[in-house]
N, CA, C and O of each residue as an XYZ file, in Angstrom:
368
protein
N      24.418    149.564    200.555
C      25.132    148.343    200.235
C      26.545    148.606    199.740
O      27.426    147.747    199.696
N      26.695    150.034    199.325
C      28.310    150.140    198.816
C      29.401    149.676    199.526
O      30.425    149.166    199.073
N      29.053    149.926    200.856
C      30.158    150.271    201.730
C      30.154    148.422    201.918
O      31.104    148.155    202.654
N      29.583    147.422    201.596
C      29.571    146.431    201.643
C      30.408    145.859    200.697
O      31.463    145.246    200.863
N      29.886    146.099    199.820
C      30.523    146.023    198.204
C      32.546    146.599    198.268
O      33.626    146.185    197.847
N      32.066    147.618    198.981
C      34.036    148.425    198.988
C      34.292    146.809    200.057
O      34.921    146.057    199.313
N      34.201    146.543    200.558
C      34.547    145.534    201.475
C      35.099    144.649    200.895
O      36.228    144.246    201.172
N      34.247    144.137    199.838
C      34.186    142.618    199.193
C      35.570    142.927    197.916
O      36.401    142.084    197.580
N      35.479    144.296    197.417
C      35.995    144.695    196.648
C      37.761    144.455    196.934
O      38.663    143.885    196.321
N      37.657    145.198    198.150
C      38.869    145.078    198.913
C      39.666    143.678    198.892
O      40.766    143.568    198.351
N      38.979    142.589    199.556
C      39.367    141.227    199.302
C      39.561    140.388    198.059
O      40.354    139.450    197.982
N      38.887    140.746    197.240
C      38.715    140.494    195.748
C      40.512    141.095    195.260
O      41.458    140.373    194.946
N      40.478    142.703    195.357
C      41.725    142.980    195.027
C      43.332    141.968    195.754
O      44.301    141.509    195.149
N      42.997    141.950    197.174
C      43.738    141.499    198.037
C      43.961    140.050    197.258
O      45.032    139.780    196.715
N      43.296    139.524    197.263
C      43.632    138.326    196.327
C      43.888    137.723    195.322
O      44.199    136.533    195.265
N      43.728    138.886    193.933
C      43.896    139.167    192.972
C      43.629    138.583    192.103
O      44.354    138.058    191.258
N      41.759    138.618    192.282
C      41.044    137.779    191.230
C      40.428    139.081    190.471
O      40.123    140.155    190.989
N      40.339    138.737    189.248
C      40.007    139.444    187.835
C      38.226    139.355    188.126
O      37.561    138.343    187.904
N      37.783    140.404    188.560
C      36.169    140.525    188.813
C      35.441    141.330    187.918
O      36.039    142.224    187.321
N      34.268    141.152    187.740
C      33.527    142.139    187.150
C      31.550    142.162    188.378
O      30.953    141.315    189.042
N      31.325    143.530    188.049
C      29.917    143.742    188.701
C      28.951    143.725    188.300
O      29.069    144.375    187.262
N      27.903    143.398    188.385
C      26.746    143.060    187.481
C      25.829    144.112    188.251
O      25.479    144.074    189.431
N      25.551    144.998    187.342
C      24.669    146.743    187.906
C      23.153    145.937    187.458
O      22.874    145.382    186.395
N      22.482    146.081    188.466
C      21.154    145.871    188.492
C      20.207    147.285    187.718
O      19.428    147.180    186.771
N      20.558    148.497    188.430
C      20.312    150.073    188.233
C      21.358    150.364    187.545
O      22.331    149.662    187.270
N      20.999    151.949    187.150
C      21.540    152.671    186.707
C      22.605    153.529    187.590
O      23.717    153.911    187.226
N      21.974    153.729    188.838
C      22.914    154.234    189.528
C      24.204    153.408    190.103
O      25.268    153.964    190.376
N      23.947    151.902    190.261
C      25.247    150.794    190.965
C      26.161    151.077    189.571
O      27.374    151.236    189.706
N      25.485    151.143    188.090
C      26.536    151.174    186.943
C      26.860    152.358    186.723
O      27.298    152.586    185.595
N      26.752    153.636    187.809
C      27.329    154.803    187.291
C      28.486    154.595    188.623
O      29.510    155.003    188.075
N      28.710    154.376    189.404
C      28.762    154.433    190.776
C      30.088    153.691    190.881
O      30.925    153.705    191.784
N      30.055    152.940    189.545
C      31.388    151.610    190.063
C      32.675    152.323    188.950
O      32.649    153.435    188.421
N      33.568    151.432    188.857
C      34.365    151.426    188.049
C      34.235    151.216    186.777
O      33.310    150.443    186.528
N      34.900    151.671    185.715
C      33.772    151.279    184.112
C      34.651    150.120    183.978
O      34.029    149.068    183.830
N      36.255    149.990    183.990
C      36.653    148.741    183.817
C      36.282    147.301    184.624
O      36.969    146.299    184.425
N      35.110    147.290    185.570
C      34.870    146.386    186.373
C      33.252    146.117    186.670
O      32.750    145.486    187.600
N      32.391    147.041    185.194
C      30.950    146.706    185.686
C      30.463    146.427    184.789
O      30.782    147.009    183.752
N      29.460    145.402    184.769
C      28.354    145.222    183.197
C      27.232    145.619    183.440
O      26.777    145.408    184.564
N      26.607    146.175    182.652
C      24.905    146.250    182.736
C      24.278    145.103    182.568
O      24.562    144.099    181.915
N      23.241    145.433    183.355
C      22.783    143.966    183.712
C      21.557    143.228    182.236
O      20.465    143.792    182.303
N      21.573    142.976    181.959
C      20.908    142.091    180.312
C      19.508    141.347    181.107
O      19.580    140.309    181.765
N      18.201    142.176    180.860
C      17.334    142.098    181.385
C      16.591    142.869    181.978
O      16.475    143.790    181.169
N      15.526    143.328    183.556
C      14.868    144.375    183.808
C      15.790    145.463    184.885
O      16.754    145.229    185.614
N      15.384    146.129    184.742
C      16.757    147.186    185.667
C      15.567    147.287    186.903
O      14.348    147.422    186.794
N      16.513    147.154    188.238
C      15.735    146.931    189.205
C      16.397    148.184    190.280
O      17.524    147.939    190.711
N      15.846    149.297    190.654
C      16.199    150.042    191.371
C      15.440    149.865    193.106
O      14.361    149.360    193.416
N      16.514    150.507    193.989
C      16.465    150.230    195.309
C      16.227    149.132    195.712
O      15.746    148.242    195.011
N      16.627    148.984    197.308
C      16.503    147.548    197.803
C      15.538    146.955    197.567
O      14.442    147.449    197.305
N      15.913    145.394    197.647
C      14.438    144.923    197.594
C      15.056    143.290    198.699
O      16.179    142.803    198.826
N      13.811    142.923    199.245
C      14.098    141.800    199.833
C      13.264    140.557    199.613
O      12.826    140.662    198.467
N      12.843    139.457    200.144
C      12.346    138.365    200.108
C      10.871    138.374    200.067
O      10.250    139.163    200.779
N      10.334    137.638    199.365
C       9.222    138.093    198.924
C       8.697    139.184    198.099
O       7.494    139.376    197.921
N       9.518    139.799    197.667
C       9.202    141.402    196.552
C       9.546    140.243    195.324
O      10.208    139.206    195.366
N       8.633    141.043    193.989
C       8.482    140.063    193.088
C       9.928    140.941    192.023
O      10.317    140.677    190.885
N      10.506    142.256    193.241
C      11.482    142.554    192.325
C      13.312    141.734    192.466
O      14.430    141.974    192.009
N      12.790    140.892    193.215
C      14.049    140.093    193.548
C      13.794    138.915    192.904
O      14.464    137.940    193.245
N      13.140    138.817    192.221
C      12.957    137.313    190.938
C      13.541    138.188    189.700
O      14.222    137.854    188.732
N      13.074    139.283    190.059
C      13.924    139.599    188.397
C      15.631    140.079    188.792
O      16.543    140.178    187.971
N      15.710    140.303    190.134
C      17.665    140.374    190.280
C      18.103    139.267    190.033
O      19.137    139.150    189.375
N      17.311    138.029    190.575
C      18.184    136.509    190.232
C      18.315    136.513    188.595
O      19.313    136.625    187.884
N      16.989    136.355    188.282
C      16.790    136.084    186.599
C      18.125    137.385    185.928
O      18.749    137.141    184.896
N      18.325    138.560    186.656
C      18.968    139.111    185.486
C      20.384    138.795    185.769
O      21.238    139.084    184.930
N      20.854    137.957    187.409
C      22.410    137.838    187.623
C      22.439    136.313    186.543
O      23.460    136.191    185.866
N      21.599    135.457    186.433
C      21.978    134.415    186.320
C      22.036    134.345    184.262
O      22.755    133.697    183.501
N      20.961    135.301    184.021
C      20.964    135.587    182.359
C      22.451    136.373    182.290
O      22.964    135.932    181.261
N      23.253    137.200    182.820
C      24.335    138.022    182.719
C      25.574    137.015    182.614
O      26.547    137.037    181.861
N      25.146    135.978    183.797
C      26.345    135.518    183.720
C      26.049    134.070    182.796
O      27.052    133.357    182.786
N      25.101    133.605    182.168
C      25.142    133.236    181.134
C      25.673    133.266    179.915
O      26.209    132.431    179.186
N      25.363    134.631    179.826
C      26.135    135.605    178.405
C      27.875    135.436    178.503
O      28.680    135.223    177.597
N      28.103    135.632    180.038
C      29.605    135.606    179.792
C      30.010    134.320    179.734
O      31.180    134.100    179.424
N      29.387    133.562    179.935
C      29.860    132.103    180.055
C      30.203    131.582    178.000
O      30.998    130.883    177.371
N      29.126    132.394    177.743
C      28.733    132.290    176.297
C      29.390    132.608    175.217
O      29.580    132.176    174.080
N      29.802    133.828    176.151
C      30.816    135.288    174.905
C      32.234    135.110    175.227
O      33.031    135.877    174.688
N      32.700    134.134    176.095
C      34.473    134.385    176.469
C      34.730    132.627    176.500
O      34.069    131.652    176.143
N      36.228    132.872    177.211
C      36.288    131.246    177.786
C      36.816    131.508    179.104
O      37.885    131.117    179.573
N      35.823    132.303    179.698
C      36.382    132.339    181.196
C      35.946    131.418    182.508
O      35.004    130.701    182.172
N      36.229    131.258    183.544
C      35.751    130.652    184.673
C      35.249    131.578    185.638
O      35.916    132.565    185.948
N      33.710    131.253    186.329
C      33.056    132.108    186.842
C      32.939    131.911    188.139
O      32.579    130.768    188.424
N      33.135    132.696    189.115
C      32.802    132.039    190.430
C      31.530    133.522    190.804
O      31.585    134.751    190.853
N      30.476    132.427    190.997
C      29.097    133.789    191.337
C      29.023    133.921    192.857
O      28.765    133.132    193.766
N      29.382    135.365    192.781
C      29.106    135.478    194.018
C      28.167    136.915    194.791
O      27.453    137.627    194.085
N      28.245    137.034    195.534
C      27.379    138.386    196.164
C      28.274    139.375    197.199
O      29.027    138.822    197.999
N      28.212    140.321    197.180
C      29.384    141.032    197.866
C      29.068    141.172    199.558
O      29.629    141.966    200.312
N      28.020    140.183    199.928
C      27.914    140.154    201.408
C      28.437    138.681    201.889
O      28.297    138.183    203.007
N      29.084    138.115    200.727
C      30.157    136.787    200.999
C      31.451    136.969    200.859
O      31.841    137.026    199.693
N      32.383    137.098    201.845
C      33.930    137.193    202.146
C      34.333    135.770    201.420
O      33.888    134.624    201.488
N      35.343    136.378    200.728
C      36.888    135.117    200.316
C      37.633    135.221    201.730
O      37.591    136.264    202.383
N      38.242    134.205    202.118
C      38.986    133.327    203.210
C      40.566    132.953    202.323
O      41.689    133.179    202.774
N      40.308    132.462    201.256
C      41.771    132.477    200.590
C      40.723    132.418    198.671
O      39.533    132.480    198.363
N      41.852    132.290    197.993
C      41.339    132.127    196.382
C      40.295    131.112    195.947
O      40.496    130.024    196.488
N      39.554    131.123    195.376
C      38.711    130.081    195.034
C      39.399    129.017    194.003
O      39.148    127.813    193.942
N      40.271    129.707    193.256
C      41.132    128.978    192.461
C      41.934    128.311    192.926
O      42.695    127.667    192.204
């Protein structure tokens, strides 16, 4: 999925929105940038998982508890997204 992620990353920069990554594992939060990743607040979920695995209820539950917290702890504006969805122009 990195090489997905460098993708999304790419456009993100290109457009020059202020992002952060939400590391599911240990390895996506060793792997990224330290100024651009949070650990994820909740169960740490290693390797893929897809539809129907009961370990993709706990990736939602831990993106949507993460970005709770930040909603909680700052006064920022959040746009949630997944790095297999392209920006077209700014969301802002």
């Amino acid at each position: 999925y990195f090489p997905i992620f460098r993708n999304w990353e790419c456009q993100a920069e290109r457009l020059g929105l202020d992002w952060v990554v939400i590391a599911n594992d240990d390895e996506s939060y060793h792997r990224l940038r330290a100024d651009r990743v949070l650990p994820v607040t909740g169960h740490l979920v290693t390797g893929m998982v897809g539809w129907g695995n009961v370990k993709l209820d706990y990736v939602g539950l831990n993106k949507m508890t993460t970005v709770r917290d930040i909603l909680t702890w700052t006064d920022l504006d959040v746009v949630f997204t997944d790095c297999d969805n392209m920006f077209i122009r700014s969301p802002f």
